[in-house]
N, C-alpha and C positions, 0 to 999 in steps of 0.2 A: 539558574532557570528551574522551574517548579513542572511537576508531571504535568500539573495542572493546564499549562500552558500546551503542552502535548492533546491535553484531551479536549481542552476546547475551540484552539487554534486551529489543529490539525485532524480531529476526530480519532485520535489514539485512544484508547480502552483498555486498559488492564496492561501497561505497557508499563514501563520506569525507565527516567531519565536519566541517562549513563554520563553526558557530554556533547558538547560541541565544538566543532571544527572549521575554520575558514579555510578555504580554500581554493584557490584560484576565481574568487569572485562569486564562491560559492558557500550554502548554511549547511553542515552534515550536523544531525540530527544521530548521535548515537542511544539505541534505546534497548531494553531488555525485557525479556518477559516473567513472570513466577512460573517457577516449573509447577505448581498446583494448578494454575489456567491451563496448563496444555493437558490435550488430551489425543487420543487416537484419531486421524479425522477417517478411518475406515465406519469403526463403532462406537466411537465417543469413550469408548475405556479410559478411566485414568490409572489404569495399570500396565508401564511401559516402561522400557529402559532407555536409554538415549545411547545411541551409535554416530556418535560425532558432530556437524554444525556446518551449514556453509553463509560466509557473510555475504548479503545482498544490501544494497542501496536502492531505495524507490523514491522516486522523484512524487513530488507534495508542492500543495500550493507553494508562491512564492510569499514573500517578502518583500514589499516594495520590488526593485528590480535585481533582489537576489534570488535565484533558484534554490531549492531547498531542493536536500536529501535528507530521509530516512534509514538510518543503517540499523538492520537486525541482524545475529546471528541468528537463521533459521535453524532449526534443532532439527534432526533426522533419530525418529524413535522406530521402536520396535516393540508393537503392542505383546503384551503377555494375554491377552485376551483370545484376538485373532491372528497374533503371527504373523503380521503385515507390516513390512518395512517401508517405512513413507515419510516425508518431510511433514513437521506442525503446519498444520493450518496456517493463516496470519490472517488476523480480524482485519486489517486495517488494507491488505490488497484481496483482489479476486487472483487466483489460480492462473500462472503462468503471465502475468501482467509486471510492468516495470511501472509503475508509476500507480500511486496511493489511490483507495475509494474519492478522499475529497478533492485530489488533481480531477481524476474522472467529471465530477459533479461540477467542479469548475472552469471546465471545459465545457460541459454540456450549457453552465447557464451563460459563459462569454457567446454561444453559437448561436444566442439567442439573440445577440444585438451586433454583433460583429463576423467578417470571413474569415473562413478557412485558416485564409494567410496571414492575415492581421494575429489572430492567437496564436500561430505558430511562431512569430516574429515575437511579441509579447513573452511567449514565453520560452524565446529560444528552444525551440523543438523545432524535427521537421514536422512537414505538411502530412506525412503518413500516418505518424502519431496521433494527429490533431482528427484525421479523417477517417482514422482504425473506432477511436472512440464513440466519434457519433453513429460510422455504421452497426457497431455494435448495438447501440443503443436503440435506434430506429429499426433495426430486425427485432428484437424486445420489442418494442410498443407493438408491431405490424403484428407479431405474433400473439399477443395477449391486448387486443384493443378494452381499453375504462369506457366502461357505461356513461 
């Protein structure tokens, strides 16, 4: 499998393709980052040391009717700038989220033609996942209404 297919399948950027895993019915997606993209997400420094890594899994579009995971080793740096110990960014989820920007986006456009339940079904998840998203999303619009 080529990055390639990472960045236009799945909206990965600046990522490289490590491997892939089946698994109980399941796509894992192992991928890696260039220590030159990361940087401090305090002050954007790219002057830091790295103090260890924890691996996460973030659920991403499917596959026909396989679920797909994203596995990063999230890096935990330690800026030489501001002395701020904090996990890297990840381009590809928002902050404290189990599941990728493009699951988000394809959640929001299935809500457009289908319920609640129907995508949670579709996409084996529960209902809270499916209904965390959109509220998320509809407090954003209500708070920034498009002209």
């Amino acid at each position: 499998m080529s990055t390639s297919l990472l960045y236009h399948g799945f909206g990965l950027v600046g990522y490289k393709y490590i491997l892939t895993r089946y698994e109980k019915g399941t796509i894992i997606f192992k991928v890696r980052q260039d220590r030159f993209d990361i940087c401090c997400p305090n002050c954007q420094s790219k002057r830091f040391v790295f103090r260890g890594k924890k691996l996460r899994q973030f659920r991403s579009i499917p596959i026909g009717s396989k679920q797909v995971f994203i596995e990063f080793e999230v890096p935990r740096i330690m800026c030489l700038a501001c002395k701020v110990i904090r996990q890297a960014e990840i381009a590809f989820a928002k902050r404290g989220r189990i599941f990728t920007k493009a699951f988000e986006r394809y959640v929001l456009e299935l809500s457009r033609r289908i319920t609640i339940l129907d995508i949670s079904r579709h996409l084996k998840t529960s209902w809270g996942v499916i209904k965390g998203i959109q509220k998320k999303y509809m407090s954003k619009k209500i708070r920034s209404p498009q002209s």
